[in-house]
PASEBA-1860 file (N, C-alpha, C; in nm, 3 decimals):
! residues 77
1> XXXXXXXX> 0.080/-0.120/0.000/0.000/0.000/0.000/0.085/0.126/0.000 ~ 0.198/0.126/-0.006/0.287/0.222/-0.006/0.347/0.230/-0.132 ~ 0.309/0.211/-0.235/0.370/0.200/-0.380/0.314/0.341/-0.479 ~ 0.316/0.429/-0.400/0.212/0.513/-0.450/0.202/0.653/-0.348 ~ 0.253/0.823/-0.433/0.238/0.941/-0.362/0.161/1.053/-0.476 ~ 0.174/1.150/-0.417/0.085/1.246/-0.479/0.160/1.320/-0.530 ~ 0.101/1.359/-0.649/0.227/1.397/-0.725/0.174/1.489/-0.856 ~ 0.198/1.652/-0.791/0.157/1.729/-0.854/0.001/1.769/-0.784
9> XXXXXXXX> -0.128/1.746/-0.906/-0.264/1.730/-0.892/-0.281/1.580/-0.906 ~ -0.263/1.491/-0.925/-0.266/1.336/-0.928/-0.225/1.269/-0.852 ~ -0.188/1.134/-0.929/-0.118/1.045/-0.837/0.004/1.013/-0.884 ~ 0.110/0.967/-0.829/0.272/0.847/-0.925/0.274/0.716/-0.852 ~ 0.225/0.606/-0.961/0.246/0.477/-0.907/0.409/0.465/-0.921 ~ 0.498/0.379/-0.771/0.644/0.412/-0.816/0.671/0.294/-0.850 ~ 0.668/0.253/-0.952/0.690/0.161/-1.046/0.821/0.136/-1.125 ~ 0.927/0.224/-1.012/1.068/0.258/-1.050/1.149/0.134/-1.078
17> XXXXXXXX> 1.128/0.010/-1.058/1.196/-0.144/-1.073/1.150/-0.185/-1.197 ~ 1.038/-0.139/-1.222/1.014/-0.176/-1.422/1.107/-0.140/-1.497 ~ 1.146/-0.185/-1.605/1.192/-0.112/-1.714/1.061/-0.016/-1.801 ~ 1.151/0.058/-1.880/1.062/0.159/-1.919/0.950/0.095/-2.026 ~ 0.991/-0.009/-2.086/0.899/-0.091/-2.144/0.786/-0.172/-2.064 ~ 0.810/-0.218/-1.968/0.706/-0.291/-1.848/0.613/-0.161/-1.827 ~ 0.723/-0.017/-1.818/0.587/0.074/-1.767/0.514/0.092/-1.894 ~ 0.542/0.142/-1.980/0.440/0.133/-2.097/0.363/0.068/-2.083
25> XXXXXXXX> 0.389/-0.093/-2.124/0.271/-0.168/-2.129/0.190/-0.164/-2.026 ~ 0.233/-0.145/-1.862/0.129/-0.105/-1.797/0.032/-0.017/-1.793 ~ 0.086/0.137/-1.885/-0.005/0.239/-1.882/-0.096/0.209/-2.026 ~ -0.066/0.115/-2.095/-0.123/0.080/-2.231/-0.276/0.015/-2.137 ~ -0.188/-0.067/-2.072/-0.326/-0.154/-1.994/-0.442/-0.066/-1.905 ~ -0.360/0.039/-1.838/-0.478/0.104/-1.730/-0.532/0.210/-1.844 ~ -0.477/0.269/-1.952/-0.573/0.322/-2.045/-0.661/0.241/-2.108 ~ -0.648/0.159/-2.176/-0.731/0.127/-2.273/-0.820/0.030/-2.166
33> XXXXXXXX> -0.803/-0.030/-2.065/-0.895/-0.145/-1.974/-0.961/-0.058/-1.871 ~ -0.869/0.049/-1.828/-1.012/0.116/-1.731/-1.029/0.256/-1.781 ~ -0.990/0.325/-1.954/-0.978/0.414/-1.974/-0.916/0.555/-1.888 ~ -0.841/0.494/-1.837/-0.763/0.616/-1.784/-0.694/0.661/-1.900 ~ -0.577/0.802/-1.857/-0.524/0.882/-1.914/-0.356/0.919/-1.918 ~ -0.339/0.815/-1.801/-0.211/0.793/-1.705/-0.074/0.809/-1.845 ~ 0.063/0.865/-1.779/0.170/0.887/-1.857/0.283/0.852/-1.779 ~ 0.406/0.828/-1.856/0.479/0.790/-1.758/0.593/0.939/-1.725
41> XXXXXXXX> 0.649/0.924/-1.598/0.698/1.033/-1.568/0.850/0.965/-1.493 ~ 0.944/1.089/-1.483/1.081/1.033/-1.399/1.094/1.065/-1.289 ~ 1.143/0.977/-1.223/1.098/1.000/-1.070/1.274/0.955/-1.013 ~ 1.348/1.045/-1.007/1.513/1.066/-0.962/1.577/0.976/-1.084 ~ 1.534/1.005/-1.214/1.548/0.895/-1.318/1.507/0.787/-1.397 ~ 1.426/0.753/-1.298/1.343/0.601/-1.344/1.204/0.668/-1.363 ~ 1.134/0.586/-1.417/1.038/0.512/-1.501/0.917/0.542/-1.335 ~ 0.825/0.605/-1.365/0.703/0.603/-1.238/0.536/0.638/-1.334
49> XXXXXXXX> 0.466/0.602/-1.285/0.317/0.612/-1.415/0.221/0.682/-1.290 ~ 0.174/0.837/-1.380/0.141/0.907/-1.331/-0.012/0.908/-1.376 ~ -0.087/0.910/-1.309/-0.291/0.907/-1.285/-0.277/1.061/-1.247 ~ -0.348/1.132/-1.361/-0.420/1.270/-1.308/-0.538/1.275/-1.270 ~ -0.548/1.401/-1.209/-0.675/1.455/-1.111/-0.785/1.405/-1.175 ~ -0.811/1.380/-1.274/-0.900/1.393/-1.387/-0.940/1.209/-1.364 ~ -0.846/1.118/-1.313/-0.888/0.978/-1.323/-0.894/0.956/-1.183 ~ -0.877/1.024/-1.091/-0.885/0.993/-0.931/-1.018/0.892/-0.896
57> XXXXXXXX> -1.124/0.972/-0.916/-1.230/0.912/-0.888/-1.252/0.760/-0.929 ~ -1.212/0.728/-1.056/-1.249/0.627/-1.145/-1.152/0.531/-1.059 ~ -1.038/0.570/-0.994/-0.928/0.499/-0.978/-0.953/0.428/-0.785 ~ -0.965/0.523/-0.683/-1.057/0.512/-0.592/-1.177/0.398/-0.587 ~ -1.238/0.411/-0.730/-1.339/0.323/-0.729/-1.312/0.170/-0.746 ~ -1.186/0.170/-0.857/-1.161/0.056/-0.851/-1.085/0.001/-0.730 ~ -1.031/0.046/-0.660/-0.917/-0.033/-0.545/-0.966/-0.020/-0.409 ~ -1.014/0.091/-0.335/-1.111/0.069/-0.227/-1.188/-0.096/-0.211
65> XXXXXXXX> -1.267/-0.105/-0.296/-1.313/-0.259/-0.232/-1.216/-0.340/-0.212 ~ -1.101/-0.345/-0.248/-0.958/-0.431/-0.243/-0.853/-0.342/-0.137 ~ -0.884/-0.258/-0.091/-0.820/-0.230/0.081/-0.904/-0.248/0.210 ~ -0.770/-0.280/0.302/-0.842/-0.249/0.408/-0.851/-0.161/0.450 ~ -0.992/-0.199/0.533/-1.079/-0.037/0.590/-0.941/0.052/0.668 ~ -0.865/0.045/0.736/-0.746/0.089/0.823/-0.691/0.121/0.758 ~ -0.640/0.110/0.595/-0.543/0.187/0.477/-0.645/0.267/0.416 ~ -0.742/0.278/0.427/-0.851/0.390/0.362/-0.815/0.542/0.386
73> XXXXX> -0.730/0.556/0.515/-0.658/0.751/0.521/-0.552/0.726/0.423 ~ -0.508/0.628/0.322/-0.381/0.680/0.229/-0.430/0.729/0.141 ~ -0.532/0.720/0.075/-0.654/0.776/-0.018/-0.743/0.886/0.009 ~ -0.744/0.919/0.101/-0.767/1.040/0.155/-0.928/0.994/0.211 ~ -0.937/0.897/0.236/-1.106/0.889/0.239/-1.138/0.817/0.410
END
């Protein structure tokens, strides 16, 4: 649950152990499967995939039922 800060108006999944190709195809996947908008960004160099303000909600919706209630303040909720 710690794989993940705020960053900017959004979010940065730190996905810094991928290669820059693993992150692609990941942001290929969260666009086109949950239509997000996500890009990848450098984060002290590496490779991190950034969710804007604009997909928060959509994104919240999906992963909440898959935390626990006690990690629900990392999400702000």
């Amino acid at each position: 649950m710690c794989d993940g800060y705020k960053h900017n108006k959004g979010v940065s999944i730190a996905t810094n152990s991928f290669s820059v190709s693993d992150n692609e195809l990941l942001i290929n996947a969260l666009n086109t499967k949950f239509g997000f908008s996500c890009w990848m960004v450098s984060d002290h160099g590496q490779p991190s995939i950034f969710i804007p303000k604009s997909d928060l909600k959509n994104l919240k919706n999906l992963i909440v039922p898959h935390m626990h209630k006690t990690l629900l303040y990392k999400i702000h909720l």
